[in-house]
C-alpha positions in Angstrom: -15.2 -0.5 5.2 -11.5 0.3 5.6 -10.8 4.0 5.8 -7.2 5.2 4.8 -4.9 7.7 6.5 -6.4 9.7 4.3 -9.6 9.5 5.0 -11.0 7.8 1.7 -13.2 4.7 2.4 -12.4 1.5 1.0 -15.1 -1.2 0.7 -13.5 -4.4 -0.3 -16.2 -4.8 -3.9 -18.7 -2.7 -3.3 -16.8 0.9 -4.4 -14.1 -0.1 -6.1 -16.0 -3.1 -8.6 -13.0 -3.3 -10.8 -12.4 0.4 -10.6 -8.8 2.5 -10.2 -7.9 4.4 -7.3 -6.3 7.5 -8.5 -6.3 10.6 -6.8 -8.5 10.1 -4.1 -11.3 9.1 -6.2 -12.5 4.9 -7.9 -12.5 5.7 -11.7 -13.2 3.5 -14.5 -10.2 2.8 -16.6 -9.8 3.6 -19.8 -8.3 -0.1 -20.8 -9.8 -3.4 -22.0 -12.7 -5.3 -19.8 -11.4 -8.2 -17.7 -12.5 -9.8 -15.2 -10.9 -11.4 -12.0 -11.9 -15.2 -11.4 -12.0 -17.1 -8.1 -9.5 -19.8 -9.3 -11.6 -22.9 -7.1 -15.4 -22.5 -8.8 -14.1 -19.5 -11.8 -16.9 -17.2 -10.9 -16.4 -13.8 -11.8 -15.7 -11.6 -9.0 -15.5 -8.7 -10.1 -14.9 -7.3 -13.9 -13.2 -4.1 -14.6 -11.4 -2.3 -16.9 -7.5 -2.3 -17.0 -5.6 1.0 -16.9 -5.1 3.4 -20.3 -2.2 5.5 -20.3 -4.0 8.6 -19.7 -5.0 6.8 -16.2 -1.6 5.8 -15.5 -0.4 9.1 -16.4 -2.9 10.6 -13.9 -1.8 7.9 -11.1 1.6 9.0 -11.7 0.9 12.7 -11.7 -1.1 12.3 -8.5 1.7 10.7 -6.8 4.0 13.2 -7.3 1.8 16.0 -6.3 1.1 13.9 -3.2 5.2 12.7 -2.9 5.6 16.6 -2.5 3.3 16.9 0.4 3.9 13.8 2.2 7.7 14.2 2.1 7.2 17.6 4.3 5.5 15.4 7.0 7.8 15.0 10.2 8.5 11.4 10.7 6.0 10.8 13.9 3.1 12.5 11.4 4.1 9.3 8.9 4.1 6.7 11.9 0.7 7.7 13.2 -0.8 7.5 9.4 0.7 3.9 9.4 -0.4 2.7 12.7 -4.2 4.2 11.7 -3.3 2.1 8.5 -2.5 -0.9 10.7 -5.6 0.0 13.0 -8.0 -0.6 9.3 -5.7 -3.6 9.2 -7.0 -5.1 12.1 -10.3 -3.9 12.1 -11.0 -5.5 8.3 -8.6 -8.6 8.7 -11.5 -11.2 7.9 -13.0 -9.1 5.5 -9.5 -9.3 3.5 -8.5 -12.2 4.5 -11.7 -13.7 2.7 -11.1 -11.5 -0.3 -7.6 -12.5 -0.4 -8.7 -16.4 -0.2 -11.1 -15.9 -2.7 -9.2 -14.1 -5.5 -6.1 -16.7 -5.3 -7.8 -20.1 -4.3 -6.0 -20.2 -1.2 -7.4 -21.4 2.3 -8.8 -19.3 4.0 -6.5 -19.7 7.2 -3.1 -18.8 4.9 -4.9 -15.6 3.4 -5.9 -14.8 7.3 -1.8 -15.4 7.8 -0.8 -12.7 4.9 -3.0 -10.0 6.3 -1.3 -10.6 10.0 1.8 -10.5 8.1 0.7 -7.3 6.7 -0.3 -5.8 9.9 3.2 -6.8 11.4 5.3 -5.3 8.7 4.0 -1.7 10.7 6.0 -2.3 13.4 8.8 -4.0 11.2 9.5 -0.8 9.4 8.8 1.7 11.9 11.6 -0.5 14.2 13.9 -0.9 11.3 13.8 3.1 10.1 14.5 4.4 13.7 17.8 1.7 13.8 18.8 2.4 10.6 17.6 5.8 9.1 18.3 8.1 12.0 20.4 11.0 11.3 24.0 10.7 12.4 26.9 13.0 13.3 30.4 11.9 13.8 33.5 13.7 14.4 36.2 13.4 11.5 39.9 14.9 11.7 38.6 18.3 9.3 35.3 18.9 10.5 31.7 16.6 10.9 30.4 14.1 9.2 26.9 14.1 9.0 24.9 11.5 7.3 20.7 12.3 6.7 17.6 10.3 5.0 15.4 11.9 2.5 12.9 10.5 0.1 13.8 9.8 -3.2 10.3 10.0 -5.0 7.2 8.2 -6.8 7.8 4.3 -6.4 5.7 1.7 -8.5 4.8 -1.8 -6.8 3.5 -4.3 -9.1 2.3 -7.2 -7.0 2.4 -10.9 -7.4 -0.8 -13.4 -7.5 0.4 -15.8 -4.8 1.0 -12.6 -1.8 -1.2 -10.0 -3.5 -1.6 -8.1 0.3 1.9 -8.7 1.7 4.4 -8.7 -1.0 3.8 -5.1 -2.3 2.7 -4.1 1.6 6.3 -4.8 2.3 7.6 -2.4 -0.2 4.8 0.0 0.2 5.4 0.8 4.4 8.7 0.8 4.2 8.8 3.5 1.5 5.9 5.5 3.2 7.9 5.9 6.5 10.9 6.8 4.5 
């Protein structure tokens, strides 16, 4: 069981079972059945229902009621939800490393690779924000110059078969710190 920085349990099959994760909460979606194969023997893995657009409305909604709250967090509030994140990393990394082999066909030793990769991209983003995003005040001839960060909202990540863990981890962290 991986618990998020919120709290929330995640239990790679046994919750979720082809289920949405909106709001805090594993819903059934309001879409057409399908299933998700292991591509090696094609047995089903799990079966589901895709998203409606009164469930993607909901996702989105949710996300900006919680883009509101999380923005407000002081940046050392967002680091310690990402380093209990990374913590769930480690803690589950066979458990999702054998889920991530078994949805794409891959060996097991490259899906174990991706979740590593996933657990580095912590520190990756937490070292590239503090170089990059600090705030910064320079003297000009009329006055200061100061340059800040902020957040600029609700981001979607659709990920791709081959990295399912990794590739949208790397655009999910880095937005979540910012």
């Amino acid at each position: 069981m991986l618990r998020l920085a919120t709290g929330s349990s995640f239990q790679p099959y046994a919750n979720m079972n082809g289920k949405l994760y909106i709001n805090g909460t594993w819903e059934v979606g309001g879409g057409k059945l399908f299933a998700s194969n292991n591509p090696c023997d094609n047995k089903v893995l799990w079966k589901g229902n895709a998203a409606s657009q009164s469930n993607i409305d909901s996702a989105i909604e949710s996300a900006r009621i919680a883009f509101n709250q999380w923005s407000k967090l002081t940046l050392e509030k967002r680091i310690s939800y990402l380093r209990n994140y990374q913590d769930k990393l480690k803690l589950e990394q066979i458990s999702l490393a054998v889920i991530i082999s078994r949805e794409t066909g891959k060996p097991l030793w490259e899906s174990k690779t991706e979740v590593n990769a996933m657990i580095g991209k912590i520190d990756c983003s937490i070292n590239a924000y503090t170089e990059r995003c600090s705030d910064k005040t320079s003297e000009t001839a009329i006055g200061n110059s100061i340059t800040r960060f902020k957040p600029h909202g609700v981001i979607a990540v659709l990920g791709p078969f081959n990295l399912p863990g990794h590739l949208p981890n790397g655009h999910i962290i880095p937005a979540l710190l910012a």
